[in-house]
Structure formats: C-alpha cells, structure tokens
N, C-alpha and C positions, 0 to 999 in steps of 0.2 A: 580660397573660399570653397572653391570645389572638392577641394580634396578634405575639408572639414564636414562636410556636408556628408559625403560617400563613409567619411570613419562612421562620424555619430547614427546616418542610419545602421549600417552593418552592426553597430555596436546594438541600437534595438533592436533588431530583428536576431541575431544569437542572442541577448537573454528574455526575448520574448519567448524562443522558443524553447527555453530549458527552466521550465516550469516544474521544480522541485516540490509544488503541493500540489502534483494534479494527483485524482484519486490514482491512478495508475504506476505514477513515480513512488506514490504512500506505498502501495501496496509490496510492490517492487524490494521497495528498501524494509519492508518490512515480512515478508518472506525471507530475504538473504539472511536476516538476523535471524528467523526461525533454525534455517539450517545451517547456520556455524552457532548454534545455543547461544546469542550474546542477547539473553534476556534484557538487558537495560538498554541495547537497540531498540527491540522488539517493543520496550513498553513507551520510547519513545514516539511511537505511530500507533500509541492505539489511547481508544478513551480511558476514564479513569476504573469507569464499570468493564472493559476487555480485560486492564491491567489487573484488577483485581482478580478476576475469572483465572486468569492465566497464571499468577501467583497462587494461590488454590490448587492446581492442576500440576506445577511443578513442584509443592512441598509434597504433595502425593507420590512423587517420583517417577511421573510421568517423562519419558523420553520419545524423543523423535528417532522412533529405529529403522524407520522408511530411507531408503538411501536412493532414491528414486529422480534427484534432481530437483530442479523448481520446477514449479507447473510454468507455463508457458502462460502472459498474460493475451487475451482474443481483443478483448474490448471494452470499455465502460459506458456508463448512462448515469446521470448528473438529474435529478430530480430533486429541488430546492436544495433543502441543506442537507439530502441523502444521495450518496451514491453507488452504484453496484458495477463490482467489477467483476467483469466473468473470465476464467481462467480455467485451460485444461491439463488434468491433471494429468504427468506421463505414464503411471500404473494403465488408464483405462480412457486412450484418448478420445473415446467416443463421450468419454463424459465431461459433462463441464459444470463447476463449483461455482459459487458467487461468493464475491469477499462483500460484508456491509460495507461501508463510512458514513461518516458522521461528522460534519462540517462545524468545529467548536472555536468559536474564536478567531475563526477567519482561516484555520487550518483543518484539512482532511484528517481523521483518524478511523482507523480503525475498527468497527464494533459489533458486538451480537448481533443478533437478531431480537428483534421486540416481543416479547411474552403476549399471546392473544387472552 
C-alpha cells in the first residue's frame, strides 16, 4: 500500500511539473521551429492571426539569416488570458524582447501585438 502511494504521488508530481502549455514551454518549442525553418511547427504555437502574418512574410522570401542561436528565455507573466514572455536576445544581451500569447482554447499561442 505504501509503495502504491510513493509511485502515484511521484507519478503527479513529474507530470505536474512538465507543463507542455506553459507560456514558456510555447514559446520555447516555438522559436526552435523558427530556427530549423519547420514553418508547420511554428504555425503550430501560434494564433490563426501570427500564422497568417507569418505566411505573408515568408512567401515575400523572407529568411532567418541571423545564426545567432535562440534567445535565452529570462521569465514570463500570466495576466488573464494574456501572456508575456521576456527573453534575451544573444546579438545584444543587454536587451530584452517580449514574445505576446494569447490563451485560445485552453492553449497558449503565440501572437502580435494589438493595433492601438
């Protein structure tokens, strides 16, 4: 009985903590796609309005010629169904970017910035 006890917590605490839709893990897996070009990763983590933005941008023949590495993610912040993730870029480590998301469906995605 004890040793039922000791699996089943162990077993919730490892997939509690490997939370494959935190804004962070999104963002993550959705950079790596950036920098190996597997656009249909890429459009997997992001909303329908990024994908579309980003389709636009590569029939232009826009490439990633920066060989610079991933940015390095710092931290994120969760505000209702928005969240921002902040990451430094390696070109200019003094600066740091924010990635949007956008919580659709119960999943984090990816997305612009909102037009003022």
């Amino acid at each position: 009985m004890k040793k039922q006890f000791l699996f089943i917590f162990f077993a919730i605490v490892i997939f509690s903590c490997s939370n494959s839709n935190s804004p962070k893990s999104v963002v993550a897996a959705f950079l790596k796609g950036l920098e190996a070009f597997d656009y249909p990763e890429v459009e997997k983590h992001c909303t329908p309005r990024y994908a579309k933005y980003l389709s636009v941008v590569i029939s232009m023949g826009a490439k990633n010629t920066a060989n610079e590495g991933l940015p390095k993610i710092l931290r994120d912040s969760i505000v209702g169904d928005r969240a921002y993730v902040f990451v430094q870029n390696r070109k200019d480590i003094n600066l740091e970017d924010i990635v949007l998301l956008a919580k659709i469906d119960g999943k984090w995605k990816v997305d612009l910035p909102m037009k003022k």
